[in-house]
C-alpha positions as CSV (number, residue, x, y, z in Angstrom):
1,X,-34.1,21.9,37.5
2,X,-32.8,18.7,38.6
3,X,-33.5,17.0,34.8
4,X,-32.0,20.2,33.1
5,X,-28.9,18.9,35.5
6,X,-28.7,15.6,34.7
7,X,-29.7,16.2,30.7
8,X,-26.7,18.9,30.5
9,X,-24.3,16.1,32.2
10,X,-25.4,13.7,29.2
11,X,-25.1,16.0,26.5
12,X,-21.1,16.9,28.2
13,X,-20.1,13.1,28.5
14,X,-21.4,12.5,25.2
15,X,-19.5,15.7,23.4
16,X,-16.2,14.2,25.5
17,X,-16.8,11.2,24.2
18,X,-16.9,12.1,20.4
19,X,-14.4,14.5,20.7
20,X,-11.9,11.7,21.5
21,X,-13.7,9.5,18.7
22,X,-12.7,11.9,16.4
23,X,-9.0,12.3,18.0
24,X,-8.5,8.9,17.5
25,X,-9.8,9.1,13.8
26,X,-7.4,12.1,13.3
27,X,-4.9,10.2,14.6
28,X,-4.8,7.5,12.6
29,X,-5.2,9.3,9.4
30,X,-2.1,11.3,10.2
31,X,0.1,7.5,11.1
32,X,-1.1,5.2,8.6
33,X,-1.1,4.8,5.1
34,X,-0.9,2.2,3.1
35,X,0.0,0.5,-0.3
36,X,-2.2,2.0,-3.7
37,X,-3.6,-1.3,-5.8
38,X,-3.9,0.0,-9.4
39,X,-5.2,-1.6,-12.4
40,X,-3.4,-2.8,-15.6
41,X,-4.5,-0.2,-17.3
42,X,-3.6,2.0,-14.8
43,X,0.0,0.5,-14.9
44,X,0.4,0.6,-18.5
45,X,-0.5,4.2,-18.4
46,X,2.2,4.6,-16.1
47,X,4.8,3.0,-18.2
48,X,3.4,4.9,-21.1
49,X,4.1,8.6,-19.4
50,X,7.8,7.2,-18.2
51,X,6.7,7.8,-14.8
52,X,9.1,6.0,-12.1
53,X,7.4,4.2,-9.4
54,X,7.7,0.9,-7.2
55,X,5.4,-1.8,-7.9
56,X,4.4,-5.3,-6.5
57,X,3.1,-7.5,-8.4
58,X,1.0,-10.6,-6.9
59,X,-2.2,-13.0,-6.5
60,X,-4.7,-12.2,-3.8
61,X,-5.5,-15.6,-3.9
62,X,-2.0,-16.3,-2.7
63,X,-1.2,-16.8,0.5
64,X,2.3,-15.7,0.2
65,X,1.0,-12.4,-0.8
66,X,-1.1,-11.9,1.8
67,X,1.1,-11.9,4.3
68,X,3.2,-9.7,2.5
69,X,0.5,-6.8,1.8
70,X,1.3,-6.5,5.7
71,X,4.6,-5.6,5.0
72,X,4.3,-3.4,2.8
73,X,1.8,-1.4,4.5
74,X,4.5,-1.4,6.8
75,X,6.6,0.2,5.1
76,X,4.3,2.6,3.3
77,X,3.7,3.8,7.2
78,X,6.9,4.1,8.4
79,X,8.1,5.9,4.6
80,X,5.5,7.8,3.5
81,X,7.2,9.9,1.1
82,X,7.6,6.6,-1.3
83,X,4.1,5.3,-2.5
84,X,4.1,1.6,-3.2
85,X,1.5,0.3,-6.0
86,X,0.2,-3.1,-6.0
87,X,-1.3,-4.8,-9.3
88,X,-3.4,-8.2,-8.4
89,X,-2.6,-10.5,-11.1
90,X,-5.3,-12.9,-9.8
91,X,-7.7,-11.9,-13.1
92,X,-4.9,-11.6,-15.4
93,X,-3.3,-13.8,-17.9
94,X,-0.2,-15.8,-16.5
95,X,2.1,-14.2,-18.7
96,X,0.5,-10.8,-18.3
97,X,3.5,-9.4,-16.2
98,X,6.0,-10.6,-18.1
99,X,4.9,-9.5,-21.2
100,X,4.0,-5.7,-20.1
101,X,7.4,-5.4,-18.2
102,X,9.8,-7.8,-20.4
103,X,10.8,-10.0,-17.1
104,X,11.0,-13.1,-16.3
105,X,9.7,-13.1,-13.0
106,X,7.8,-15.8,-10.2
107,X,5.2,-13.7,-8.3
108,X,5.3,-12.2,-6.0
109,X,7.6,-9.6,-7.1
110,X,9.0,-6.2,-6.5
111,X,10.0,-3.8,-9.2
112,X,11.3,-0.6,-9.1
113,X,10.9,1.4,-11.9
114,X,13.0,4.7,-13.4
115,X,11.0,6.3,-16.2
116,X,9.2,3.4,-17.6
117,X,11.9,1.2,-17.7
118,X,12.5,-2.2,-15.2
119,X,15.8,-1.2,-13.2
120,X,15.7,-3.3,-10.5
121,X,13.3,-6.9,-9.3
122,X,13.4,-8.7,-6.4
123,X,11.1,-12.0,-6.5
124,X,9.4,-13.7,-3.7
125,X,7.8,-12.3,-0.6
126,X,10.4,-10.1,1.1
127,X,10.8,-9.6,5.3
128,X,10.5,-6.1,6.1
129,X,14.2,-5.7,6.2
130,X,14.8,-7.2,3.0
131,X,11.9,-4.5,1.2
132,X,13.0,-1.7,2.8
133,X,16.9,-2.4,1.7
134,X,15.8,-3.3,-1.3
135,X,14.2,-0.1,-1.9
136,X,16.4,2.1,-0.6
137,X,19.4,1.1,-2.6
138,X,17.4,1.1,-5.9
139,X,14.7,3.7,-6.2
């Protein structure tokens, strides 16, 4: 009787502890979110259907970047109604962004774009302030 006891007081401390594993998972799928990366092709397709979107463009290799990726997930948490899509230029051609978009830009960069077309960029790693103004007066 005494093992049927002590078996039942695993099995409860065990079911408390994965329900609050799975509280916690819950949890965080309902708080964060974070930044899309999409492919050139993916982005091409995008300009092609005049869709309107922002975009960052930047190396994973660069450290710069990097720390910005945090900022933008960030944002994309705090905003979730605006979906931010990075493109890693690391495997593409120098002069790939410039050419697909017609700018003249130094990467990192932020775009936002209205049906296809550039409207507004921002170079350089932005501060979280700086993003989310940037954003906000443009898209």
């Amino acid at each position: 009787m005494e093992k049927l006891k002590k078996m039942q007081k695993e099995i409860s401390v065990f079911g408390l502890v994965l329900v609050v594993f799975l509280a916690l998972f819950a949890y965080r799928q309902l708080t964060y979110k974070t930044y899309k990366t999409i492919s050139s092709s993916k982005l091409e397709s995008m300009l092609d259907d005049k869709k309107s979107f922002v975009l960052v463009a930047g190396s994973s290799e660069d450290d710069t970047m990097t720390s910005f990726e945090d900022i933008m997930t960030q944002y994309a948490t705090k905003n979730r109604s605006t979906t931010i899509y990075y493109l890693d230029t690391a495997d593409l051609k120098s002069t790939y962004i410039s050419k697909t978009l017609d700018e003249d830009v130094t990467l990192p960069c932020t775009f936002i774009i209205k049906d296809g077309e550039v409207t507004a960029k921002k170079s350089g790693a932005l501060q979280y302030y700086y993003f989310y103004d940037f954003i906000k007066e443009n898209a």
